[in-house]
C-alpha positions in Angstrom: 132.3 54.8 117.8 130.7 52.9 120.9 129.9 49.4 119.0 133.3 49.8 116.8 135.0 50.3 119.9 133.5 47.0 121.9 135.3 45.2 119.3 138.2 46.7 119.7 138.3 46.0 122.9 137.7 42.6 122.3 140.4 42.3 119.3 143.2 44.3 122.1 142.8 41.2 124.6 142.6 38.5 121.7 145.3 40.0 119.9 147.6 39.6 123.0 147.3 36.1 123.5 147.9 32.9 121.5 144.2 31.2 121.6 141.4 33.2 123.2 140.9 36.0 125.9 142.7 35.8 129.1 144.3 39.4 130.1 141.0 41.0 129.8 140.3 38.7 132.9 142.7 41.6 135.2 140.0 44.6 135.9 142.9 46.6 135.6 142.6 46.0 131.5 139.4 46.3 131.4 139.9 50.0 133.0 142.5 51.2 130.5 140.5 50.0 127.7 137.6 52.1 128.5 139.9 55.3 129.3 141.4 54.5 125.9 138.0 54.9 124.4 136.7 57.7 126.1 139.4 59.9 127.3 141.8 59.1 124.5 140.5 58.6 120.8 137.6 61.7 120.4 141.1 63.9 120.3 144.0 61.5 118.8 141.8 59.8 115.5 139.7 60.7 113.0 136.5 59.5 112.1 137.3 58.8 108.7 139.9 56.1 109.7 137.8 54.2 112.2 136.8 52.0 109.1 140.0 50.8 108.1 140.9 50.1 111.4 138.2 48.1 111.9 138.9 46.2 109.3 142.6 45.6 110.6 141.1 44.5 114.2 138.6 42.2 112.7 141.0 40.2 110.5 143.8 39.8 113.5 141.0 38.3 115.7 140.1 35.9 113.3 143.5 34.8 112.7 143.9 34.5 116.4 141.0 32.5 116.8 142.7 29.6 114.1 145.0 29.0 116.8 145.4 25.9 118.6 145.9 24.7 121.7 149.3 22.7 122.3 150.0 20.7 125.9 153.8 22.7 126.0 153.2 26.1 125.3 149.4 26.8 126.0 146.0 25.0 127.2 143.7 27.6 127.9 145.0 28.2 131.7 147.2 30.4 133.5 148.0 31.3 137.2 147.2 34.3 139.1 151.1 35.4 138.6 151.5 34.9 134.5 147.8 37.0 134.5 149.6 39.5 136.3 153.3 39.7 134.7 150.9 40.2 131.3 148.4 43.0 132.8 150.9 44.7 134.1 153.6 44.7 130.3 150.1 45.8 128.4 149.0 48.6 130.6 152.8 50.1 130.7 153.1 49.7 127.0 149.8 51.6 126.7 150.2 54.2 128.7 153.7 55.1 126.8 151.3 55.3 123.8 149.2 57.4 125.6 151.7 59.9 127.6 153.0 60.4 123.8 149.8 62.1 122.6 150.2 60.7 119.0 147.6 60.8 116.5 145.8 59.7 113.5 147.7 57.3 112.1 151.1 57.1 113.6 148.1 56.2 116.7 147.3 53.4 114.7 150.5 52.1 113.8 152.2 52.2 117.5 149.0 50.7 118.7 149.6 47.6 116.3 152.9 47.1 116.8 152.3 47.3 120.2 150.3 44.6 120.1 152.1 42.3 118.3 155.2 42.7 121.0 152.8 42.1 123.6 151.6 39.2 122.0 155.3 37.9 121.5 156.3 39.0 125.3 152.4 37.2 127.1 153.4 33.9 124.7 156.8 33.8 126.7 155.1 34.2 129.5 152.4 31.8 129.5 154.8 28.9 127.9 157.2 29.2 130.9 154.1 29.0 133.4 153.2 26.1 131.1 156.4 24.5 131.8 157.6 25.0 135.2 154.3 25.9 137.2 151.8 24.1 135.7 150.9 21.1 137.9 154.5 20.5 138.6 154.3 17.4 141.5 155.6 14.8 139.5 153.9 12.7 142.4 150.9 12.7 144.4 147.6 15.2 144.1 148.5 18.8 143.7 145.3 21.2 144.2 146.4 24.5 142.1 144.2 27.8 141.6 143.8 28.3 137.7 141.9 31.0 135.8 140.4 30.1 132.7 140.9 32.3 129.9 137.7 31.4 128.3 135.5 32.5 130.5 137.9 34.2 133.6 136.3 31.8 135.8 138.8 31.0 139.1 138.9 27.7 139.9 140.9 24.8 141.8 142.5 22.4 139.5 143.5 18.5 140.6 146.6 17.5 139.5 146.3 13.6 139.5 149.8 11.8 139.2 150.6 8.6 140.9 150.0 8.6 144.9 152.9 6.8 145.4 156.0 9.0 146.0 158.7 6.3 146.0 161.1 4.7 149.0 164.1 6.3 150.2 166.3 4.5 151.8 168.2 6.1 155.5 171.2 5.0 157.1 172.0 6.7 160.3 174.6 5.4 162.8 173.4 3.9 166.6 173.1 6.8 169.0 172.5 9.9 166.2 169.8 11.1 165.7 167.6 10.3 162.9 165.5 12.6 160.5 162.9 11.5 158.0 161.5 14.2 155.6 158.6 14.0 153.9 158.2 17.4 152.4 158.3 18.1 148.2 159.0 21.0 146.5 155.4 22.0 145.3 154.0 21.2 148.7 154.6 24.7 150.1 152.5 25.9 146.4 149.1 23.1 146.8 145.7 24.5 148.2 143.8 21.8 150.6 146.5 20.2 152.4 146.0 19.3 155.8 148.6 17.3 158.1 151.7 15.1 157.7 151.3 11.6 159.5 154.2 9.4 159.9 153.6 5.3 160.8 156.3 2.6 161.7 155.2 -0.4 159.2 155.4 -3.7 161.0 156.1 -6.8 159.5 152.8 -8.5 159.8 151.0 -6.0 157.8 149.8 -3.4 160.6 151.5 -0.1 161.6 151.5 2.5 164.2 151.1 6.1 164.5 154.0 7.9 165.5 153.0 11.0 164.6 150.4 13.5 162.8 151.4 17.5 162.7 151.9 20.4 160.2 155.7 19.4 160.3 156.9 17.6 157.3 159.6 15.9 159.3 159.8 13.2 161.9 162.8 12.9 164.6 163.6 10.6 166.6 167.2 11.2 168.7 169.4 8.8 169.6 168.3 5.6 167.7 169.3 2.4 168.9 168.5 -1.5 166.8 165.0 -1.2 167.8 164.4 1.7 165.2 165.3 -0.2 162.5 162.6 -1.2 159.9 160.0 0.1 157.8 158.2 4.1 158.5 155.3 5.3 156.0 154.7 9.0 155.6 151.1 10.7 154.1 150.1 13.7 153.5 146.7 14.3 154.1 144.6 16.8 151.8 140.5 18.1 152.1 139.6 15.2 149.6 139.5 11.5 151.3 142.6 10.7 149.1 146.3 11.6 150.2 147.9 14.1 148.6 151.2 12.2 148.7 152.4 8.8 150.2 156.1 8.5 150.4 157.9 5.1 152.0 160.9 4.8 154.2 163.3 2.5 154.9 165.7 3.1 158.0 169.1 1.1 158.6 170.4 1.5 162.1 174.5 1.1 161.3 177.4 0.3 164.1 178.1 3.4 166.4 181.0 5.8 165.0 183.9 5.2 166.4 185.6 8.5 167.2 189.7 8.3 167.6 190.9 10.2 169.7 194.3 12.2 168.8 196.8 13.2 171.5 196.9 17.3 172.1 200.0 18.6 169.9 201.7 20.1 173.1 201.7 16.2 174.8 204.6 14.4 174.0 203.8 10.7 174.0 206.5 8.3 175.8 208.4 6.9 173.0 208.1 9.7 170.3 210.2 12.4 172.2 213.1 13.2 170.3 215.9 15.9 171.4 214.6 17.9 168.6 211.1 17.8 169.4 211.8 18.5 173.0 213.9 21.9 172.6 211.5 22.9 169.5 209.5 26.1 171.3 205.4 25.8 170.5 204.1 28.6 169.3 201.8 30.4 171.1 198.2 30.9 170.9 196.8 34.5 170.3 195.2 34.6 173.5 198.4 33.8 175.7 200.0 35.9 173.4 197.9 38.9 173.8 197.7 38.2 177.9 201.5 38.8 177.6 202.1 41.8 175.8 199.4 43.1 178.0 201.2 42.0 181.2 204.8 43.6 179.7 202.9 46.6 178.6 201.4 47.2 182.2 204.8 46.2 184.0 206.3 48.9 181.3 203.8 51.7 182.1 204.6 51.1 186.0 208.6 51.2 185.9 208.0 54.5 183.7 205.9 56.0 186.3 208.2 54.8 188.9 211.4 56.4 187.1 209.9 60.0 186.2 208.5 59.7 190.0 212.5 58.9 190.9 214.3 61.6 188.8 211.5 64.6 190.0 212.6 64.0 193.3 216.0 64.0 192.7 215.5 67.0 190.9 214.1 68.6 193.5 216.9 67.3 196.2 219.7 68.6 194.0 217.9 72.1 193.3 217.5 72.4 197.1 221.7 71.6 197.7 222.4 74.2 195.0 219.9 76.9 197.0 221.5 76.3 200.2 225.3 76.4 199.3 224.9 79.3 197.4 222.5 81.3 200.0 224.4 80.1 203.1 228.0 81.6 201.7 226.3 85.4 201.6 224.1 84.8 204.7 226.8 85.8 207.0 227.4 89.9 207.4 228.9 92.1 205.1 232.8 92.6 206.0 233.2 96.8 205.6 236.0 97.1 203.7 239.5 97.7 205.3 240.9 101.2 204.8 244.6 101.6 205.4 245.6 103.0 209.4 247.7 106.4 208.3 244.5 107.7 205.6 242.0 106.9 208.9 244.1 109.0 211.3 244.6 111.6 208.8 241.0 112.1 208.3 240.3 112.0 211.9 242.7 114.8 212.5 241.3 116.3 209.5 
Protein backbone atom coordinates (compact mmCIF):
# COMPACT_ATOMS: atom_id res chain seq x y z
CA UNK A 1 0.00 0.00 0.00
CA UNK A 2 3.13 2.31 0.81
CA UNK A 3 4.32 3.02 -3.01
CA UNK A 4 0.40 2.92 -4.23
CA UNK A 5 -0.17 5.39 -1.67
CA UNK A 6 2.87 7.98 -2.64
CA UNK A 7 0.94 8.35 -5.66
CA UNK A 8 -1.85 9.06 -4.29
CA UNK A 9 -0.61 11.54 -2.51
CA UNK A 10 0.81 12.97 -5.38
CA UNK A 11 -2.58 12.66 -7.63
CA UNK A 12 -4.66 14.42 -4.23
CA UNK A 13 -2.48 17.68 -4.67
CA UNK A 14 -2.45 17.48 -8.61
CA UNK A 15 -5.95 16.75 -8.79
CA UNK A 16 -6.75 20.02 -6.74
CA UNK A 17 -5.20 22.39 -8.90
CA UNK A 18 -5.36 23.48 -12.62
CA UNK A 19 -1.49 22.82 -13.82
CA UNK A 20 0.82 21.17 -11.31
CA UNK A 21 1.32 20.83 -7.45
CA UNK A 22 0.96 23.84 -5.32
CA UNK A 23 -1.35 22.91 -2.00
CA UNK A 24 1.02 20.22 -1.11
CA UNK A 25 3.38 23.22 -0.59
CA UNK A 26 1.17 24.00 3.14
CA UNK A 27 2.82 21.21 5.73
CA UNK A 28 -0.42 21.15 7.01
CA UNK A 29 -1.49 18.85 3.64
CA UNK A 30 1.25 17.06 3.75
CA UNK A 31 0.15 16.01 7.52
CA UNK A 32 -3.41 14.94 6.56
CA UNK A 33 -2.27 13.00 3.72
CA UNK A 34 -0.06 10.83 5.75
CA UNK A 35 -2.81 10.40 8.61
CA UNK A 36 -5.06 9.46 5.70
CA UNK A 37 -2.71 6.70 4.87
CA UNK A 38 -1.90 5.40 7.99
CA UNK A 39 -4.58 5.96 10.46
CA UNK A 40 -7.44 5.93 8.00
CA UNK A 41 -7.35 3.38 5.00
CA UNK A 42 -5.98 -0.23 6.81
CA UNK A 43 -9.76 0.01 8.42
CA UNK A 44 -12.07 1.95 5.71
CA UNK A 45 -10.76 -0.13 2.12
CA UNK A 46 -10.07 -3.21 0.96
CA UNK A 47 -7.22 -4.43 -0.60
CA UNK A 48 -8.83 -5.75 -3.50
CA UNK A 49 -9.90 -2.17 -4.65
CA UNK A 50 -6.60 -0.50 -4.24
CA UNK A 51 -6.12 -1.52 -8.00
CA UNK A 52 -8.87 0.20 -9.48
CA UNK A 53 -8.29 3.03 -7.65
CA UNK A 54 -5.03 3.38 -8.79
CA UNK A 55 -5.93 3.29 -11.96
CA UNK A 56 -8.63 6.25 -11.36
CA UNK A 57 -5.67 8.39 -9.63
CA UNK A 58 -3.23 7.69 -12.37
CA UNK A 59 -5.52 8.77 -15.33
CA UNK A 60 -6.78 12.25 -13.46
CA UNK A 61 -3.11 13.17 -13.02
CA UNK A 62 -2.29 12.75 -16.44
CA UNK A 63 -5.12 14.70 -17.49
CA UNK A 64 -4.11 17.38 -15.16
CA UNK A 65 -0.82 17.47 -16.35
CA UNK A 66 -2.26 18.51 -20.26
CA UNK A 67 -3.19 21.61 -18.77
CA UNK A 68 -1.94 24.86 -19.68
CA UNK A 69 -0.86 27.75 -18.29
CA UNK A 70 -2.99 31.01 -19.20
CA UNK A 71 -1.69 34.79 -18.15
CA UNK A 72 -5.70 35.43 -16.50
CA UNK A 73 -6.44 32.55 -14.65
CA UNK A 74 -3.09 30.72 -13.65
CA UNK A 75 0.88 31.01 -14.17
CA UNK A 76 2.26 28.75 -11.90
CA UNK A 77 2.30 31.30 -8.74
CA UNK A 78 0.20 32.05 -5.95
CA UNK A 79 0.59 34.15 -2.66
CA UNK A 80 0.95 33.09 0.77
CA UNK A 81 -3.02 33.95 1.27
CA UNK A 82 -4.66 31.87 -1.94
CA UNK A 83 -2.06 28.88 -0.51
CA UNK A 84 -3.84 29.16 2.55
CA UNK A 85 -7.72 29.87 1.58
CA UNK A 86 -6.97 26.34 -0.40
CA UNK A 87 -5.13 24.32 2.53
CA UNK A 88 -7.44 25.23 4.75
CA UNK A 89 -11.11 24.17 2.02
CA UNK A 90 -9.03 20.66 1.45
CA UNK A 91 -8.23 19.75 4.99
CA UNK A 92 -12.04 20.66 6.17
CA UNK A 93 -13.44 18.75 3.24
CA UNK A 94 -11.28 15.84 4.34
CA UNK A 95 -11.75 15.61 7.64
CA UNK A 96 -15.76 15.47 7.01
CA UNK A 97 -14.81 12.40 4.98
CA UNK A 98 -12.96 11.17 7.73
CA UNK A 99 -15.35 12.04 10.89
CA UNK A 100 -17.94 10.01 8.57
CA UNK A 101 -16.07 6.65 8.91
CA UNK A 102 -17.24 5.56 5.38
CA UNK A 103 -15.82 2.70 3.65
CA UNK A 104 -14.91 0.71 0.71
CA UNK A 105 -16.33 2.21 -2.00
CA UNK A 106 -18.78 4.86 -0.99
CA UNK A 107 -14.75 5.99 0.56
CA UNK A 108 -13.81 6.08 -2.88
CA UNK A 109 -16.52 7.91 -4.38
CA UNK A 110 -16.74 10.86 -1.69
CA UNK A 111 -13.09 11.07 -1.94
CA UNK A 112 -13.39 11.76 -5.85
CA UNK A 113 -16.01 13.99 -5.80
CA UNK A 114 -14.40 15.65 -3.21
CA UNK A 115 -11.76 16.39 -5.25
CA UNK A 116 -13.16 17.54 -8.10
CA UNK A 117 -15.13 20.47 -5.89
CA UNK A 118 -11.96 21.26 -4.52
CA UNK A 119 -10.48 21.53 -7.68
CA UNK A 120 -13.50 23.83 -8.91
CA UNK A 121 -13.38 25.96 -5.44
CA UNK A 122 -8.74 26.29 -5.54
CA UNK A 123 -9.38 27.37 -9.55
CA UNK A 124 -11.60 30.31 -8.11
CA UNK A 125 -9.29 31.02 -5.90
CA UNK A 126 -6.15 31.19 -7.63
CA UNK A 127 -7.88 33.09 -10.79
CA UNK A 128 -9.06 35.92 -8.38
CA UNK A 129 -5.45 36.15 -6.88
CA UNK A 130 -4.45 36.12 -10.59
CA UNK A 131 -6.52 39.07 -11.13
CA UNK A 132 -6.58 41.41 -8.34
CA UNK A 133 -3.23 40.49 -6.39
CA UNK A 134 -0.98 39.54 -8.75
CA UNK A 135 1.53 42.39 -9.39
CA UNK A 136 -1.16 44.87 -9.13
CA UNK A 137 1.00 48.53 -9.32
CA UNK A 138 0.04 49.50 -12.55
CA UNK A 139 3.21 51.85 -12.08
CA UNK A 140 6.57 51.64 -10.67
CA UNK A 141 8.49 48.35 -9.24
CA UNK A 142 6.43 46.29 -6.90
CA UNK A 143 8.59 43.52 -4.91
CA UNK A 144 5.89 40.68 -3.99
CA UNK A 145 6.57 37.23 -2.07
CA UNK A 146 5.39 34.41 -4.50
CA UNK A 147 5.52 30.57 -3.94
CA UNK A 148 6.04 28.53 -6.83
CA UNK A 149 3.89 25.68 -7.22
CA UNK A 150 6.51 23.77 -9.06
CA UNK A 151 8.83 23.35 -6.78
CA UNK A 152 7.23 25.33 -3.31
CA UNK A 153 10.19 27.43 -3.46
CA UNK A 154 9.46 31.19 -1.70
CA UNK A 155 10.62 33.79 -3.49
CA UNK A 156 10.50 37.66 -4.17
CA UNK A 157 9.03 38.56 -7.43
CA UNK A 158 9.84 42.17 -9.40
CA UNK A 159 7.09 43.57 -10.80
CA UNK A 160 8.59 45.86 -13.56
CA UNK A 161 5.97 48.48 -14.96
CA UNK A 162 6.91 51.93 -16.04
CA UNK A 163 8.85 54.09 -13.23
CA UNK A 164 7.06 56.93 -14.15
CA UNK A 165 3.81 57.36 -12.10
CA UNK A 166 2.30 60.37 -13.98
CA UNK A 167 1.71 64.33 -12.95
CA UNK A 168 -0.99 65.51 -10.89
CA UNK A 169 -1.83 68.64 -10.99
CA UNK A 170 -2.66 70.89 -7.21
CA UNK A 171 -4.44 73.95 -6.86
CA UNK A 172 -4.57 75.31 -3.32
CA UNK A 173 -5.57 78.84 -2.41
CA UNK A 174 -2.70 81.59 -0.82
CA UNK A 175 -2.52 81.08 2.96
CA UNK A 176 -3.99 77.16 3.08
CA UNK A 177 -2.10 74.79 3.52
CA UNK A 178 -0.91 72.55 0.98
CA UNK A 179 -0.62 68.59 0.89
CA UNK A 180 1.07 66.53 -1.73
CA UNK A 181 0.64 62.67 -1.49
CA UNK A 182 2.62 60.32 -2.92
CA UNK A 183 1.41 57.10 -1.59
CA UNK A 184 -0.41 54.11 -4.04
CA UNK A 185 -2.58 51.58 -3.15
CA UNK A 186 -0.07 48.54 -3.41
CA UNK A 187 2.57 50.39 -1.59
CA UNK A 188 1.35 49.44 1.85
CA UNK A 189 1.55 45.42 0.09
CA UNK A 190 5.56 45.75 -1.66
CA UNK A 191 8.63 44.14 0.23
CA UNK A 192 12.03 46.39 -0.06
CA UNK A 193 10.74 49.87 0.18
CA UNK A 194 12.73 52.22 1.93
CA UNK A 195 11.86 56.18 2.17
CA UNK A 196 9.68 58.79 0.38
CA UNK A 197 11.80 61.83 -0.84
CA UNK A 198 10.11 64.90 -2.05
CA UNK A 199 12.25 67.71 -4.37
CA UNK A 200 11.02 71.23 -5.51
CA UNK A 201 12.16 71.05 -9.50
CA UNK A 202 13.63 74.30 -10.49
CA UNK A 203 13.48 75.65 -13.75
CA UNK A 204 17.11 75.36 -14.82
CA UNK A 205 17.17 71.73 -14.51
CA UNK A 206 18.38 71.22 -10.66
CA UNK A 207 16.09 70.55 -7.64
CA UNK A 208 16.22 70.53 -3.89
CA UNK A 209 15.50 68.32 -1.20
CA UNK A 210 12.70 69.19 0.87
CA UNK A 211 12.25 66.17 2.34
CA UNK A 212 13.16 62.26 2.87
CA UNK A 213 10.95 60.18 5.63
CA UNK A 214 8.66 57.00 5.91
CA UNK A 215 5.65 59.60 5.37
CA UNK A 216 4.21 59.42 1.98
CA UNK A 217 3.01 62.97 2.22
CA UNK A 218 4.62 66.31 2.19
CA UNK A 219 3.09 69.68 3.91
CA UNK A 220 3.76 72.72 3.71
CA UNK A 221 1.12 75.36 5.66
CA UNK A 222 0.32 78.42 4.66
CA UNK A 223 1.64 78.75 0.97
CA UNK A 224 2.18 81.94 -0.37
CA UNK A 225 3.45 82.77 -4.60
CA UNK A 226 6.83 81.52 -3.77
CA UNK A 227 5.47 77.83 -3.59
CA UNK A 228 4.30 77.73 -6.81
CA UNK A 229 6.12 75.47 -9.40
CA UNK A 230 7.25 72.15 -9.99
CA UNK A 231 7.83 69.21 -6.75
CA UNK A 232 9.07 65.58 -7.67
CA UNK A 233 8.32 62.71 -5.37
CA UNK A 234 10.40 58.92 -5.29
CA UNK A 235 10.08 56.22 -3.58
CA UNK A 236 13.06 54.64 -2.79
CA UNK A 237 13.35 50.62 -2.72
CA UNK A 238 16.57 48.09 -1.58
CA UNK A 239 17.52 47.92 -5.50
CA UNK A 240 19.34 51.18 -6.91
CA UNK A 241 16.15 51.83 -8.93
CA UNK A 242 12.95 53.77 -7.46
CA UNK A 243 10.14 51.95 -6.79
CA UNK A 244 7.92 54.77 -7.96
CA UNK A 245 8.48 58.41 -9.36
CA UNK A 246 5.47 60.50 -9.34
CA UNK A 247 5.50 64.42 -10.59
CA UNK A 248 3.72 67.37 -9.17
CA UNK A 249 2.59 70.44 -10.27
CA UNK A 250 1.32 73.11 -7.67
CA UNK A 251 -0.78 76.29 -8.58
CA UNK A 252 -0.85 78.88 -5.75
CA UNK A 253 -4.60 80.57 -6.50
CA UNK A 254 -5.94 84.21 -5.08
CA UNK A 255 -6.71 84.02 -1.23
CA UNK A 256 -10.48 83.02 -0.50
CA UNK A 257 -12.41 85.64 0.17
CA UNK A 258 -14.73 84.85 3.03
CA UNK A 259 -18.13 87.15 3.29
CA UNK A 260 -19.06 87.88 6.17
CA UNK A 261 -23.02 87.65 6.97
CA UNK A 262 -24.58 89.87 9.69
CA UNK A 263 -25.81 87.71 12.95
CA UNK A 264 -29.69 86.98 12.42
CA UNK A 265 -30.59 88.88 15.75
CA UNK A 266 -28.69 92.34 14.23
CA UNK A 267 -30.90 94.36 12.37
CA UNK A 268 -29.00 96.29 9.73
CA UNK A 269 -30.01 100.19 9.42
CA UNK A 270 -32.18 100.24 6.41
CA UNK A 271 -33.78 96.63 6.54
CA UNK A 272 -35.79 97.18 9.81
CA UNK A 273 -39.30 96.83 9.12
CA UNK A 274 -42.24 97.16 11.79
CA UNK A 275 -42.77 93.55 11.26
CA UNK A 276 -39.33 92.47 11.75
CA UNK A 277 -38.97 94.57 14.77
CA UNK A 278 -42.03 93.18 16.87
CA UNK A 279 -41.30 89.56 15.36
CA UNK A 280 -39.94 87.68 18.84
CA UNK A 281 -36.56 85.44 18.03
CA UNK A 282 -36.77 82.34 19.09
CA UNK A 283 -34.69 81.19 21.61
CA UNK A 284 -31.74 79.13 21.78
CA UNK A 285 -31.85 75.76 23.83
CA UNK A 286 -29.34 76.94 26.19
CA UNK A 287 -31.18 80.36 27.21
CA UNK A 288 -34.05 78.30 27.10
CA UNK A 289 -33.04 75.68 29.55
CA UNK A 290 -31.18 78.54 31.82
CA UNK A 291 -34.84 79.88 32.17
CA UNK A 292 -36.98 77.15 33.02
CA UNK A 293 -34.28 76.41 35.45
CA UNK A 294 -34.36 79.86 37.01
CA UNK A 295 -38.63 79.66 37.08
CA UNK A 296 -38.24 76.22 38.39
CA UNK A 297 -35.90 77.30 41.34
CA UNK A 298 -37.88 80.71 41.96
CA UNK A 299 -41.09 78.05 42.06
CA UNK A 300 -39.43 75.60 44.54
CA UNK A 301 -38.63 78.75 46.92
CA UNK A 302 -42.24 80.53 46.90
CA UNK A 303 -43.56 76.82 47.75
CA UNK A 304 -41.21 76.50 50.58
CA UNK A 305 -41.96 79.92 51.67
CA UNK A 306 -45.90 79.34 51.51
CA UNK A 307 -46.08 75.84 53.39
CA UNK A 308 -43.46 77.66 55.88
CA UNK A 309 -46.39 80.66 56.02
CA UNK A 310 -49.58 78.44 56.47
CA UNK A 311 -47.70 76.01 59.41
CA UNK A 312 -47.33 78.98 61.33
CA UNK A 313 -50.49 80.20 60.96
CA UNK A 314 -51.71 76.96 61.79
CA UNK A 315 -50.02 76.95 64.76
CA UNK A 316 -51.18 80.72 65.79
CA UNK A 317 -54.82 79.95 65.22
CA UNK A 318 -54.56 76.37 67.17
CA UNK A 319 -52.96 78.38 70.01
CA UNK A 320 -56.27 81.24 70.00
CA UNK A 321 -58.66 78.26 69.95
CA UNK A 322 -56.59 76.63 73.22
CA UNK A 323 -56.66 79.77 75.08
CA UNK A 324 -60.38 80.94 74.51
CA UNK A 325 -61.63 77.73 75.32
CA UNK A 326 -59.31 76.96 78.49
CA UNK A 327 -59.48 80.57 79.84
CA UNK A 328 -63.64 80.46 80.04
CA UNK A 329 -63.39 77.13 82.58
CA UNK A 330 -60.18 78.44 84.33
CA UNK A 331 -62.09 80.51 86.73
CA UNK A 332 -63.81 78.46 89.85
CA UNK A 333 -66.65 76.39 89.85
CA UNK A 334 -69.90 78.41 90.92
CA UNK A 335 -71.72 75.76 93.61
CA UNK A 336 -74.99 75.74 92.51
CA UNK A 337 -77.72 78.03 94.12
CA UNK A 338 -80.24 76.22 96.35
CA UNK A 339 -83.37 78.11 97.10
CA UNK A 340 -83.32 80.11 100.89
CA UNK A 341 -86.64 78.36 102.62
CA UNK A 342 -85.26 74.32 101.56
CA UNK A 343 -81.61 75.68 103.24
CA UNK A 344 -83.31 76.90 106.50
CA UNK A 345 -85.46 73.89 106.60
CA UNK A 346 -82.62 71.57 106.48
CA UNK A 347 -80.71 73.48 108.97
CA UNK A 348 -83.52 73.29 111.45
CA UNK A 349 -83.87 69.80 110.37
Amino acid sequence: MGPHFTLLCAALAGCLLPAEECVICDPSVVLALKSLEKDYLPGHLDAKHHKAMMERVEKAVKDFQELSLKEDTYMGVVDEATLQKGSWSLLKDLKRITDSDVKGDLFVKELFWMLHLQKETFATYVARFQKEAYCPNKCGVMLQTLIWCKNCKKEVHACRKSYDCGERNVEVPQMEDMILDCELNWHQASEGLTDYSFYRVWGNNTETLVSKGKEPTLTKSMVGPEDAGSYRCELGSVNSSPATVINFRVTVLPKRVEEEKPSPNIVTPGEATTESSNTLQPLKPEKMLSRLLGLLIWGSLALITGITFAILCRRRVIDFIKSSLFGLGSGVAEQPQVPKEKATDSRHQ
